[in-house]
C-alpha positions as CSV (number, residue, x, y, z in Angstrom):
1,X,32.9,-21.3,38.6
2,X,30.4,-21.4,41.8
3,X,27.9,-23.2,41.6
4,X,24.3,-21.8,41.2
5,X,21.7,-23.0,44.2
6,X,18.4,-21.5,42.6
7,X,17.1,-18.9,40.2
8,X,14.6,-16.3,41.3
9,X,13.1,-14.0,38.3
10,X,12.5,-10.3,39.7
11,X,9.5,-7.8,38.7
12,X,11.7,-5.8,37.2
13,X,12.7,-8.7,34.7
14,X,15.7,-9.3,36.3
15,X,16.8,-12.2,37.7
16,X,18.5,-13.7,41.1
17,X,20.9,-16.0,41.2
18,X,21.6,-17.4,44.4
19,X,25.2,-19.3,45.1
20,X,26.4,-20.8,48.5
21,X,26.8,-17.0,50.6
22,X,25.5,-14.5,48.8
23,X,23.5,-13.4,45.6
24,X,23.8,-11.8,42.1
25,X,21.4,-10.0,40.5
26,X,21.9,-9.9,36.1
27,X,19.9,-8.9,33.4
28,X,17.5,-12.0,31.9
29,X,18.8,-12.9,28.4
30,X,17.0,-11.1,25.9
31,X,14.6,-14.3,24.5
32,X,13.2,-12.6,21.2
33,X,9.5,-13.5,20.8
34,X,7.9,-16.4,18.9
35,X,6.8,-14.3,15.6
36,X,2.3,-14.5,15.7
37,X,0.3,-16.1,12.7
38,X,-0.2,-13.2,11.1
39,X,4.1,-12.2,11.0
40,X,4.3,-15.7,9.5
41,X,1.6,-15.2,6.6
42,X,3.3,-11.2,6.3
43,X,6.2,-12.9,5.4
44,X,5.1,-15.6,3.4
45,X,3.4,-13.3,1.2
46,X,6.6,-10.8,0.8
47,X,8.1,-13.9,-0.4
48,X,5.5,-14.7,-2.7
49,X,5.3,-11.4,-4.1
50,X,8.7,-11.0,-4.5
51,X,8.8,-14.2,-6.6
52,X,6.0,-12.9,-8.3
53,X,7.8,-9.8,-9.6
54,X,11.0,-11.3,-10.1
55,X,9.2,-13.7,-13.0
56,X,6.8,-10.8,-14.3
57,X,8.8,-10.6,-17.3
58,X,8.9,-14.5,-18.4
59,X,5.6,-14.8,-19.7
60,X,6.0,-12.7,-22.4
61,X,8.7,-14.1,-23.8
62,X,7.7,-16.4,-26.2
63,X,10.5,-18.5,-27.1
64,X,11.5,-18.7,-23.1
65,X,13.1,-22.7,-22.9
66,X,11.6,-22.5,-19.6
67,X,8.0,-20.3,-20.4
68,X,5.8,-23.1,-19.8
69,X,7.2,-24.0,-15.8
70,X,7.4,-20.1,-15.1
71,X,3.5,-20.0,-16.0
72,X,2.9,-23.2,-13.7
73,X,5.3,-21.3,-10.6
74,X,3.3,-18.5,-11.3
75,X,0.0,-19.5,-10.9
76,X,1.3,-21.7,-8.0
77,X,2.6,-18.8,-6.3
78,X,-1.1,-16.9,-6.6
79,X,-2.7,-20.0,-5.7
80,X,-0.6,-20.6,-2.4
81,X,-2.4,-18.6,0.4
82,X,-5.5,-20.1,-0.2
83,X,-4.0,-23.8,0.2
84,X,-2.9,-25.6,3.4
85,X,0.4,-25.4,3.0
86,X,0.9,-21.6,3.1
87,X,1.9,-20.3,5.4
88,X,5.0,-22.2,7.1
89,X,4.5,-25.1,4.6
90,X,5.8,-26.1,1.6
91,X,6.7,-22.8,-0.8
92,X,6.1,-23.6,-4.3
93,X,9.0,-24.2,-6.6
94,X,10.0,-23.7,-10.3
95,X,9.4,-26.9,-12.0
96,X,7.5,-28.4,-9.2
């Protein structure tokens, strides 16, 4: 494999490679983008919410074994956003 001698990125994205002689020119790697504050919190809530309605049905069951943590991990999961772990910190858990 020859060996590259410098890198040169191109305004079309592209980039240049150059090797003892000659050149290459090759798509840049596709680099996805860091998600913003806002994606983050977006999905952080869908979470939430989706934990939310997958326990809807707990607290009205009276004789749950388990009743009494799914009310805590409910009201931890509304309480979240406004603490400062949400939202890339620590997710509340059942029995936590």
């Amino acid at each position: 494999m020859p060996t590259i001698l410098s890198e040169t990125a191109l305004e079309d994205g592209r980039i240049r490679y150059q090797y003892d002689g000659w050149f290459e020119e090759k798509n840049a790697p596709f680099v996805p983008p860091e998600p913003t504050a806002e994606e983050i919190a977006a999905d952080a809530r869908a979470w939430r919410d989706s934990e939310l309605k997958a326990t809807d049905g707990i607290p009205a069951i009276t004789d749950h074994p388990q009743r009494a943590a799914y009310l805590t991990y409910r009201i931890s999961l509304r309480d979240w956003p406004s603490t400062s772990e949400f939202p890339s910190g620590t997710k509340p858990t059942l029995g936590s």
